[in-house]
C-alpha positions as CSV (number, residue, x, y, z in Angstrom):
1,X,-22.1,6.6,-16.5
2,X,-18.8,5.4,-18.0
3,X,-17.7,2.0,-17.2
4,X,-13.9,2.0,-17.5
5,X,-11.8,-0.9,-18.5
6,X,-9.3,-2.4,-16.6
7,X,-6.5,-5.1,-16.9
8,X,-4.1,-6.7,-14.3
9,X,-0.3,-7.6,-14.7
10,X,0.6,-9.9,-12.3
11,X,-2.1,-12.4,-11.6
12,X,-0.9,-14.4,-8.6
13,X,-1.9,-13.7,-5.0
14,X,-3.0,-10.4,-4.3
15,X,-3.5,-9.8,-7.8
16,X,-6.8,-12.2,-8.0
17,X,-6.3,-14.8,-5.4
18,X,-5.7,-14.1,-1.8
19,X,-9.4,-14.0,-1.4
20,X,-9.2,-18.1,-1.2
21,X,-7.1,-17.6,2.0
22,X,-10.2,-17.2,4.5
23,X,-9.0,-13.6,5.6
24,X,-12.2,-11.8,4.7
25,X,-15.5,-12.2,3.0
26,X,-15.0,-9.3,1.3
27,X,-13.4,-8.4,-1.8
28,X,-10.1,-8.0,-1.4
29,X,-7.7,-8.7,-4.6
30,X,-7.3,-6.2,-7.2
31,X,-9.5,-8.5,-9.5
32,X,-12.1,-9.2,-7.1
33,X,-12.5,-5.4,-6.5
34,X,-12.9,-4.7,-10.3
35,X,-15.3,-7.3,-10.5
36,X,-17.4,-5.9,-7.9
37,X,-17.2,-2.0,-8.4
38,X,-19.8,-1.3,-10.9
39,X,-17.6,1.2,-12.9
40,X,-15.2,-1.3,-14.1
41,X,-14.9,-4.1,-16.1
42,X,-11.9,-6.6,-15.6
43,X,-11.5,-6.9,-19.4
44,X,-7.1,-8.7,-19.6
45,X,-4.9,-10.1,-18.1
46,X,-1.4,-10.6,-18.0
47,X,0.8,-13.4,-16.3
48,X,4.4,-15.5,-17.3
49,X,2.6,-18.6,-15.7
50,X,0.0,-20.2,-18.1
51,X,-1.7,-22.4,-15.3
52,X,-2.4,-18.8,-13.3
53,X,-3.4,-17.0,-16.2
54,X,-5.7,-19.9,-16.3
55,X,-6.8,-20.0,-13.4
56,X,-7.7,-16.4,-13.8
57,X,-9.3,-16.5,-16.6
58,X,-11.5,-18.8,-15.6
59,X,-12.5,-17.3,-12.1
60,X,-12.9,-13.8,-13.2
61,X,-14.6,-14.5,-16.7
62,X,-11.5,-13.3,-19.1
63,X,-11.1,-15.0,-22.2
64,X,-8.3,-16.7,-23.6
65,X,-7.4,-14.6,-26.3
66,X,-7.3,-11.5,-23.8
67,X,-4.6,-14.0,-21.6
68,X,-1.2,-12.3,-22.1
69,X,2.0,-13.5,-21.1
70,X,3.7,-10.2,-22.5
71,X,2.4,-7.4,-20.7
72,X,3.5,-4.9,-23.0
73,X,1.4,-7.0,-26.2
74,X,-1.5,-6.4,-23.7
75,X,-1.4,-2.7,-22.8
76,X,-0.9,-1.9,-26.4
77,X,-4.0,-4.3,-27.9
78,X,-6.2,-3.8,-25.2
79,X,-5.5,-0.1,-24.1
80,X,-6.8,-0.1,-20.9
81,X,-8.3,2.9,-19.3
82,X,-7.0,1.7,-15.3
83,X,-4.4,-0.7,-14.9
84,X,-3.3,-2.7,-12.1
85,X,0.3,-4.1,-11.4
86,X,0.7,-6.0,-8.9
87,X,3.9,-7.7,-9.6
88,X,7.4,-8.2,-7.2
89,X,8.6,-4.9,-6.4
90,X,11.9,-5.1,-8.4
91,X,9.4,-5.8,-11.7
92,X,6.7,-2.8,-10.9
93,X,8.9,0.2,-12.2
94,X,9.1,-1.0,-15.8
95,X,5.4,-2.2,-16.2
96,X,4.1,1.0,-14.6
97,X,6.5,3.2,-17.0
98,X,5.5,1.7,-19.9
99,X,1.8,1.9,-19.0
100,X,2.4,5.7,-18.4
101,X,4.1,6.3,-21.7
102,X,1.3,4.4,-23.9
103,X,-1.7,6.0,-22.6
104,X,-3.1,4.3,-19.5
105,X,-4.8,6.6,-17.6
106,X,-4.7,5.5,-13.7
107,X,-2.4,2.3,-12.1
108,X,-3.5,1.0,-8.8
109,X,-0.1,-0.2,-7.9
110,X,0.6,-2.9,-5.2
111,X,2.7,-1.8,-2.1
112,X,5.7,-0.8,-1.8
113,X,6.0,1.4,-4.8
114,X,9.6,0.3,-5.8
115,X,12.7,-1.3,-5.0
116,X,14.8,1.1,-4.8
117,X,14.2,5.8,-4.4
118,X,15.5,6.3,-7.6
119,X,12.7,4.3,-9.1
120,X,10.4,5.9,-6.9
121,X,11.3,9.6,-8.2
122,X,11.5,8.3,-11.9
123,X,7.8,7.0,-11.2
124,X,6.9,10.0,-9.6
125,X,8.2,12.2,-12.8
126,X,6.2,10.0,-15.1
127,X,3.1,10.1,-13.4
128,X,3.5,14.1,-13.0
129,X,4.7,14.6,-16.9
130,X,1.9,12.5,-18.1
131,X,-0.5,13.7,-15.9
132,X,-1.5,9.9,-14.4
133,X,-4.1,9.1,-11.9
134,X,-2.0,6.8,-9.1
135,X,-3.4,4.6,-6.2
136,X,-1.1,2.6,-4.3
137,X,-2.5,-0.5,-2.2
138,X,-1.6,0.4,1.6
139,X,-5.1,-0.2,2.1
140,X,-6.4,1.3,5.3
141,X,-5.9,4.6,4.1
142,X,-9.6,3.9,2.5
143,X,-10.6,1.7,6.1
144,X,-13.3,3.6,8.0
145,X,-11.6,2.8,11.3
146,X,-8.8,4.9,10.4
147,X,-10.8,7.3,8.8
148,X,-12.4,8.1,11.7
149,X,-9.3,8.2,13.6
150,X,-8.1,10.6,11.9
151,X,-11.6,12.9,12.0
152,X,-11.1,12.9,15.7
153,X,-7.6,13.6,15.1
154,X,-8.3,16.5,13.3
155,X,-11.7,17.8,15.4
156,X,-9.2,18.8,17.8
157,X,-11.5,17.4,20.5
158,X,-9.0,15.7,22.4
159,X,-6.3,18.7,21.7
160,X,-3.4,18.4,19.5
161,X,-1.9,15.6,18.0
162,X,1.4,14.9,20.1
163,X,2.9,11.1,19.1
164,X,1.8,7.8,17.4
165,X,2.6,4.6,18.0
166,X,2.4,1.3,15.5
167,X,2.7,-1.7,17.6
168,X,3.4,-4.8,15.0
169,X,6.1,-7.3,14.0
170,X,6.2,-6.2,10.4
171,X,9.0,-6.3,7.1
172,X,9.6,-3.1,6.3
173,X,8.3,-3.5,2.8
174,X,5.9,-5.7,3.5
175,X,3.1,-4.7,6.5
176,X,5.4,-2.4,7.0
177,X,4.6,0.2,3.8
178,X,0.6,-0.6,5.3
179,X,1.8,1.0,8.8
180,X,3.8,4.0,7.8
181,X,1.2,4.5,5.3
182,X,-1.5,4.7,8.5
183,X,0.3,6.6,10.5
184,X,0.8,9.5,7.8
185,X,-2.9,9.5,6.9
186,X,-4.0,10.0,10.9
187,X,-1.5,12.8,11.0
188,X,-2.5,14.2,7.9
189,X,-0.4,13.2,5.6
190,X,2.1,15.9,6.7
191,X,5.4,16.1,5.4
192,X,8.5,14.1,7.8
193,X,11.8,15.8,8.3
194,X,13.2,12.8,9.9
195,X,14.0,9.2,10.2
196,X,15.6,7.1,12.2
197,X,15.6,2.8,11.8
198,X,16.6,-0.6,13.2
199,X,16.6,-3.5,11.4
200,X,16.2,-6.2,13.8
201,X,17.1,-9.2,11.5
202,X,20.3,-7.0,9.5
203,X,22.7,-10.2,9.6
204,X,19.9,-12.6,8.0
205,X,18.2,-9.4,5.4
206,X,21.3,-7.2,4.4
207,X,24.3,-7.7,2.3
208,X,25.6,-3.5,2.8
209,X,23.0,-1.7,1.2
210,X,21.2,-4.8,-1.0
211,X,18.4,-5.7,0.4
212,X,18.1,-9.5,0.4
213,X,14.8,-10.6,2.2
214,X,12.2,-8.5,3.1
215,X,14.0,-7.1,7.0
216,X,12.3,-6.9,10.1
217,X,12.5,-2.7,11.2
218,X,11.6,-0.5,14.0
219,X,12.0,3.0,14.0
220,X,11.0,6.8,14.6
221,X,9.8,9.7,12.7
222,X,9.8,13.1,12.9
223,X,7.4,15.4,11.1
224,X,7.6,19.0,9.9
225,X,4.6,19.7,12.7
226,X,6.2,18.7,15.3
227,X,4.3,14.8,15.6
228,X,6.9,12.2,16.7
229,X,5.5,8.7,15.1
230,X,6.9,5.3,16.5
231,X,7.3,2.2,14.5
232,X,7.7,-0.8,17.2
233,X,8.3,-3.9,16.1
234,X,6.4,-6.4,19.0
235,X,5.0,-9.7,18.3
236,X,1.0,-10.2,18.3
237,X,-2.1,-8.4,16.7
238,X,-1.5,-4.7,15.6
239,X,-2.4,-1.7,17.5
240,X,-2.2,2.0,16.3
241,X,-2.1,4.6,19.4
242,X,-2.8,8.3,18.3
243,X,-1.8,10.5,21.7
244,X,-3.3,13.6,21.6
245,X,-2.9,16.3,24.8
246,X,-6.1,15.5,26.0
247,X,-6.3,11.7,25.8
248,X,-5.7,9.6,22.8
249,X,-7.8,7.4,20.1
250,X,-6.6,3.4,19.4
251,X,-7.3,1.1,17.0
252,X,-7.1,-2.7,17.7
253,X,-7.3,-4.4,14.6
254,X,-8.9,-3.2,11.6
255,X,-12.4,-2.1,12.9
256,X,-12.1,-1.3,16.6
257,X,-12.0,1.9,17.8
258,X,-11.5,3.5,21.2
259,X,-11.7,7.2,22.5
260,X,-9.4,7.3,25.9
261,X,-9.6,10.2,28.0
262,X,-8.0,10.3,31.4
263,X,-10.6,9.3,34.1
264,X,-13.1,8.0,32.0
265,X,-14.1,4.2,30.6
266,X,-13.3,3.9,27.2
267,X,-16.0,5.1,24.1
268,X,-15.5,2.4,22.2
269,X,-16.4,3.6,18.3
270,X,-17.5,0.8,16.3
271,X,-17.3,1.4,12.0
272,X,-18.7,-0.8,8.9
273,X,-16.8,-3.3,7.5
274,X,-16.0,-2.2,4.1
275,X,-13.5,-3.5,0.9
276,X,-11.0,-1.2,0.9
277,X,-9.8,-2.7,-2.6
278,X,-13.1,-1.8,-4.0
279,X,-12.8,1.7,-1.8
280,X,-9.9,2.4,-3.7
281,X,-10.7,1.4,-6.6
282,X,-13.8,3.8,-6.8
283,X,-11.8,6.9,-5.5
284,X,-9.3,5.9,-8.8
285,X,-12.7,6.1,-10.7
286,X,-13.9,9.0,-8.7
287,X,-10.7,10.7,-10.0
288,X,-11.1,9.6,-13.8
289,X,-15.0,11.1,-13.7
290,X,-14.1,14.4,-12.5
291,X,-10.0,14.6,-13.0
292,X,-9.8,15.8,-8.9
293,X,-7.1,13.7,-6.6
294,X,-7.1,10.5,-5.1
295,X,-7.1,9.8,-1.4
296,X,-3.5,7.3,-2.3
297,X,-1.9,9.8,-4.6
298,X,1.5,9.9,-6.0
299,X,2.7,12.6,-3.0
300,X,1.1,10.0,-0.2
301,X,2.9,6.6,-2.3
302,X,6.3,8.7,-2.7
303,X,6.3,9.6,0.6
304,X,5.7,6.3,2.1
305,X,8.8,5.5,-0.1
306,X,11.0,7.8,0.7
307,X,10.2,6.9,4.7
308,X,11.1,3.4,4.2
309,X,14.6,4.2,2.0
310,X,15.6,6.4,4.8
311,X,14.5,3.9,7.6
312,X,17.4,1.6,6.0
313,X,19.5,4.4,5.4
314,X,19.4,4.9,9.1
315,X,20.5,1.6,10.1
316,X,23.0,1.9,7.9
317,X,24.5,4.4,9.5
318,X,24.4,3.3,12.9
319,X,20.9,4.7,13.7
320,X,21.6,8.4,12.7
321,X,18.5,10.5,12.1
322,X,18.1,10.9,8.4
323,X,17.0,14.3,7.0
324,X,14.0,13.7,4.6
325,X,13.9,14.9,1.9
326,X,15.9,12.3,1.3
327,X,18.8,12.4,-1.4
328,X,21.5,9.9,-3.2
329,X,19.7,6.7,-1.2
330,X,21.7,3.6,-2.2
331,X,19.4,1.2,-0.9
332,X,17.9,-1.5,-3.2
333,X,16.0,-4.2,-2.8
334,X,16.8,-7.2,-4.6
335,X,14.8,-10.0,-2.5
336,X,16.2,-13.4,-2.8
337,X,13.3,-15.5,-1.3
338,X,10.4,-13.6,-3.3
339,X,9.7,-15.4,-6.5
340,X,6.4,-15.3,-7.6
341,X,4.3,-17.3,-5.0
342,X,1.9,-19.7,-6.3
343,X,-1.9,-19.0,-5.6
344,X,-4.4,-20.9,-3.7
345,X,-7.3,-21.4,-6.5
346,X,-9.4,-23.2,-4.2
347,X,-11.0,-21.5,-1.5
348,X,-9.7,-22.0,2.0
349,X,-12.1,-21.5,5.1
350,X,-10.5,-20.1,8.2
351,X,-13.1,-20.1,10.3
352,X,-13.8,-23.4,10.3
């Protein structure tokens, strides 16, 4: 079977590092997942920091002549078949356009897609012009807890699907692309008509309709089959209700599952512990094999997107509910505290 090449831009945290913070034992970077799918090989890299680039090289095996500070001298010499970008939001739009328009095949982008929906709809043209295989990394769409909360979802065993609720303290572009991401898949990634946000922290995050730091949001949406999802900003661990007519299905954390139905103890629905960077990464090469979708496509990252854009649209006007498709946003996000964040090189053990 073909083993495809791929190349990183943006070799900081998430990009090959964040598996030294202790959070998992599993793969979990974009690099670490290349290195342990057995379709890919992580064959560049590309980073403006020469200590990171490194770093990387030396943790993940990539020489020093395939070390690029300019991403595009990369791309063209090394003509990678995936390509991941896992830059600052405000940085992704021109790496992944470029990319498109000399020949990359698939991007596994890092969340949120862009900084602003115009750049989201000019990605979104790209990719469908060219024909380009897209994963974006709101991971628990490929975590078998919410997988199989949204099969019980859709068995219809516990009767329609009437409201979800995401219980979390999370930025809006941050956790919060991960959350509005999860509670599209468990409804089936069906279209919203609606928004309507609150951004707790406006006075600290906005200056009119810049974004300066990533801003603390709550909010509601509506969807074209009549679900009513809940985005609640609380402090503590997350929780994910799906409320169904019959009882509803909860996920505490990223494993736990439990079936609730009125009368009854709990069935408490235990799943494997999987990578979903390396999940996603082999649906990407699932998708390259056989040219069939990915579970992250292009619709599922627009629309995540375009919920987030209207979310802060919303606040902006007083808390209105904002008609999706949404049109003429003016929202960008320029962050002023997100410079590239150095990466821990050394591993760091939480648990002990």
């Amino acid at each position: 079977m073909t083993t495809y090449r791929a190349a990183l831009v943006g070799a900081g945290r998430m990009g090959a590092f964040i598996d030294n913070e202790g959070h998992t034992h599993l793969p979990y970077s974009h690099s670490a997942g290349y290195e342990a799918c057995d379709r890919t090989d992580l064959v560049a890299g590309a980073d403006m920091r020469a200590d990171v680039l490194q770093k990387f090289g030396e943790r993940y095996g990539v020489p020093k002549e395939r070390q690029y500070t300019d991403f595009r001298e990369m791309i063209v010499t090394e003509k990678p078949e995936i390509l991941s970008v896992a830059t600052q939001p405000h940085q992704r739009i021109e790496v992944a356009l470029f990319a498109i328009e000399n020949g990359v095949r698939a991007l596994f982008l890092e969340k949120p897609l862009s900084a602003s929906l115009a750049e989201a709809a000019q990605l979104r043209d790209a990719v469908e012009k060219h024909g380009t295989i897209l994963n974006m990394g709101s991971l628990r769409r490929w975590r078998p807890n919410f997988i199989k909360m949204r099969e019980i979802i859709a068995s219809g065993e516990l009767g329609d699907l009437h409201t979800l609720l995401m219980l979390n303290r999370a930025t809006l572009f941050n956790m919060g692309s991960h959350w509005i991401d999860t509670l599209n898949v468990l409804n089936g990634d069906a279209p919203a008509s609606w928004a309507s946000g609150l951004v707790v922290n406006a006075d600290e995050t906005l200056d009119g309709d810049t974004v300066l730091i990533d801003p603390v949001g709550s909010g509601t949406i509506g969807y074209a089959n009549g679900v009513t999802a809940w985005l609640i900003d609380r402090p503590g661990p997350h929780e994910i209700h799906a409320c169904c007519e019959g009882g509803s299905v909860v996920a505490l954390g990223d494993q736990h599952v439990e079936i609730r139905r009125p009368g009854q103890a709990a069935e408490i629905v235990e799943t494997e512990e999987v990578s979903p960077t390396v999940r996603c990464i082999e649906d990407i090469v699932q998708a390259l094999d056989t040219g069939g979708p990915t579970r992250g496509g292009m619709k599922a990252a627009y629309a995540n997107a375009e919920l987030i854009f209207a979310l802060l649209e919303s606040h902006l006007r007083d808390g209105a509910r904002v008609a999706i498709p949404l049109v003429d946003s003016t929202v960008v996000f320029r962050p002023t505290n997100l410079g590239p964040r150095q990466p821990k090189f050394e591993h760091v053990n939480k648990a002990g």
